[in-house]
C-alpha positions in Angstrom: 304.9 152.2 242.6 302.5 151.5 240.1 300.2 154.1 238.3 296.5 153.7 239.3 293.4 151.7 237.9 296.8 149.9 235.6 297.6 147.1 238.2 294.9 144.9 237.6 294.2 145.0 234.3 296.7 143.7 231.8 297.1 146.2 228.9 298.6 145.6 225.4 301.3 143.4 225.0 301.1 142.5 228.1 299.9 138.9 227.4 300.5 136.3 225.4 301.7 137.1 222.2 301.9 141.1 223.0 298.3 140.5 223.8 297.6 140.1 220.2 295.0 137.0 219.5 296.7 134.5 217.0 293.8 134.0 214.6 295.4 131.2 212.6 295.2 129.1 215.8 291.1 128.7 215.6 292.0 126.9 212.0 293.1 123.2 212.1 296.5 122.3 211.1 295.7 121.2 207.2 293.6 123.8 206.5 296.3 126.2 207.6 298.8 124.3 205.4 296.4 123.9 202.2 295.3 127.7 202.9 298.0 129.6 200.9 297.6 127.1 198.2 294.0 127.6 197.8 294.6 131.4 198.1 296.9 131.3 195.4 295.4 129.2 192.8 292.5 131.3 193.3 294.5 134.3 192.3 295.8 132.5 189.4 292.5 131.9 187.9 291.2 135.5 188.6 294.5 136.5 186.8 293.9 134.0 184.2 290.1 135.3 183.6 291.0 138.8 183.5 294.0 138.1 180.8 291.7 136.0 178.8 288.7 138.3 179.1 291.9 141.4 177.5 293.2 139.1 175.4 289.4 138.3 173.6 288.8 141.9 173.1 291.4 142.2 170.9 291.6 138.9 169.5 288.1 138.2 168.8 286.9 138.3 165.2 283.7 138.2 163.4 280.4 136.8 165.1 277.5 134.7 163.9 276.7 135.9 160.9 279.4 136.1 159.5 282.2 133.7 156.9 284.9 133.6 159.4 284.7 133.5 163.4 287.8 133.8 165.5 287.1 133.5 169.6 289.5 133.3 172.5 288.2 131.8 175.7 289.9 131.7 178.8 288.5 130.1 182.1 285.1 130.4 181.0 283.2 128.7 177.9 281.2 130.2 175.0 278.7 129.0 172.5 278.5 129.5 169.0 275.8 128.7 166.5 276.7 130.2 163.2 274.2 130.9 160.1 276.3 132.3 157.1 275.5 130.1 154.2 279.4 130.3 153.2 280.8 130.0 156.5 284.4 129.4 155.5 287.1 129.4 158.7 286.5 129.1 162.7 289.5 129.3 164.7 289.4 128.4 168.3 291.7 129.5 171.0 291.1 127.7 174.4 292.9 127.7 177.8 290.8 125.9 180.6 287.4 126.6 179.3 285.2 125.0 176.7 283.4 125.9 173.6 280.4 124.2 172.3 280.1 125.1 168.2 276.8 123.8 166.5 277.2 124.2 162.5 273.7 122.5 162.3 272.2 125.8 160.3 275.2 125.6 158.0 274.2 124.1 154.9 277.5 122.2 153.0 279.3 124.9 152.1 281.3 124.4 148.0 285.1 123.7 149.7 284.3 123.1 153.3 284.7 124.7 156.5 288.0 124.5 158.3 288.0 124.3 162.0 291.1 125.2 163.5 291.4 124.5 167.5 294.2 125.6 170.1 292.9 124.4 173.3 295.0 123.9 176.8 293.3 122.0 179.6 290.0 122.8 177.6 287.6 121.0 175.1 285.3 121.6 172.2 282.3 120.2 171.1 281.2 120.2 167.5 278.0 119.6 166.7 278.0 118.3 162.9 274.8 118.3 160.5 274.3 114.5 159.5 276.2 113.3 156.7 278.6 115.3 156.9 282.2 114.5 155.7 284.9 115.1 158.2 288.6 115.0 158.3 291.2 115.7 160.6 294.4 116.4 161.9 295.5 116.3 165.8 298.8 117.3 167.4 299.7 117.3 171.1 298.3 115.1 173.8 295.0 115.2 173.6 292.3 114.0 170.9 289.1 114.1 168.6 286.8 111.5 168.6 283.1 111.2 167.2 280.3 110.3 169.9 278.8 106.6 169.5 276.1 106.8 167.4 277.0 109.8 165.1 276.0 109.8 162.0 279.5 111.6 160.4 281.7 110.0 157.9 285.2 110.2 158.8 287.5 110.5 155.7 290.6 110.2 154.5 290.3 113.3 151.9 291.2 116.7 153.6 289.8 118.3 150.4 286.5 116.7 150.0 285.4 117.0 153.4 282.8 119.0 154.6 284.4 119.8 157.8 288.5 120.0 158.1 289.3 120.5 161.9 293.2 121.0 162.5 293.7 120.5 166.3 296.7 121.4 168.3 295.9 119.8 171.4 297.8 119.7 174.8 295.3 117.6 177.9 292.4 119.1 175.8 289.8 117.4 173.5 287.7 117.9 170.5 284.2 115.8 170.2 282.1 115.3 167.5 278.6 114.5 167.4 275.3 114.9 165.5 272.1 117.0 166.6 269.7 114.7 168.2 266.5 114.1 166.4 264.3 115.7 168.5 266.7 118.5 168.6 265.9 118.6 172.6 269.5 119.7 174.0 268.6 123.4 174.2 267.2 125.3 171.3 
């Protein structure tokens, strides 16, 4: 005998798969394959962004107006336009993110300023007052170039230049170029 008003009506997990609807079934096979992937790199980058934003707040030293600037970026990108007339040290730390630095308003500072970039899947771009002297030093995979057309003087004398970058480099770039004339990109 069956109870009443039950016998027509399946209840739960009755039917097929206790009744329960498969939801992954609506997706199409590749998406449900690639799914977890995507889920996860996602997580990795929030993770990522979070550690780097930590990291900064302790690392981070100094800001425009000041001799020495240290920054860490992370997943992200920053831009730095310093003004101290005896701007001495920048120090860049860089994991997938990008830094644009324009040292335009410094004027040549007596000794140079050094330029010392860490950078992982990431790239900074240095824009250099014209006629300036630059030298540098690159380690890893990776590279510094000067844009076509830039009016900076590579050099062979790490002391006499105007601008000493030391790069430690690893599928990350460093790129140096001049203000244009017009000074249209962005100010």
């Amino acid at each position: 005998m069956v109870p009443v008003g039950t016998a027509e009506r399946p209840g739960l997990g009755t039917g097929r798969d206790g009744g329960q609807a498969d939801r992954m079934t609506s997706l199409p096979p590749a998406v449900r394959r690639l799914l977890p992937w995507l889920l996860g790199w996602a997580a990795v980058q929030a993770v990522l962004a979070v550690t780097g934003r930590l990291v900064a707040r302790r690392k981070d030293e100094g800001d425009e107006s000041t001799a020495g600037i240290r920054r860490v970026v992370v997943v992200g990108g920053d831009e730095l336009r310093p003004v101290h007339p005896e701007l001495s040290r920048v120090r860049l730390d860089v994991v997938m993110g990008g830094v644009r630095l324009d040292l335009t308003a410094v004027p040549k500072v007596p000794g140079g300023v050094d330029l010392t970039v860490r950078a992982l899947m990431g790239g900074v771009g240095v824009q250099v007052p014209a006629g300036w002297h630059v030298w540098w030093s690159c380690r890893g995979v990776g590279g510094v170039g000067v844009a076509e057309g830039a009016d900076v003087f590579p050099t062979e004398d790490e002391r006499g230049a105007d601008l000493r970058v030391h790069a430690d480099l690893l599928l990350a770039g460093v790129g140096l170029e001049t203000a244009p004339q017009d000074d249209s990109w962005g100010r």
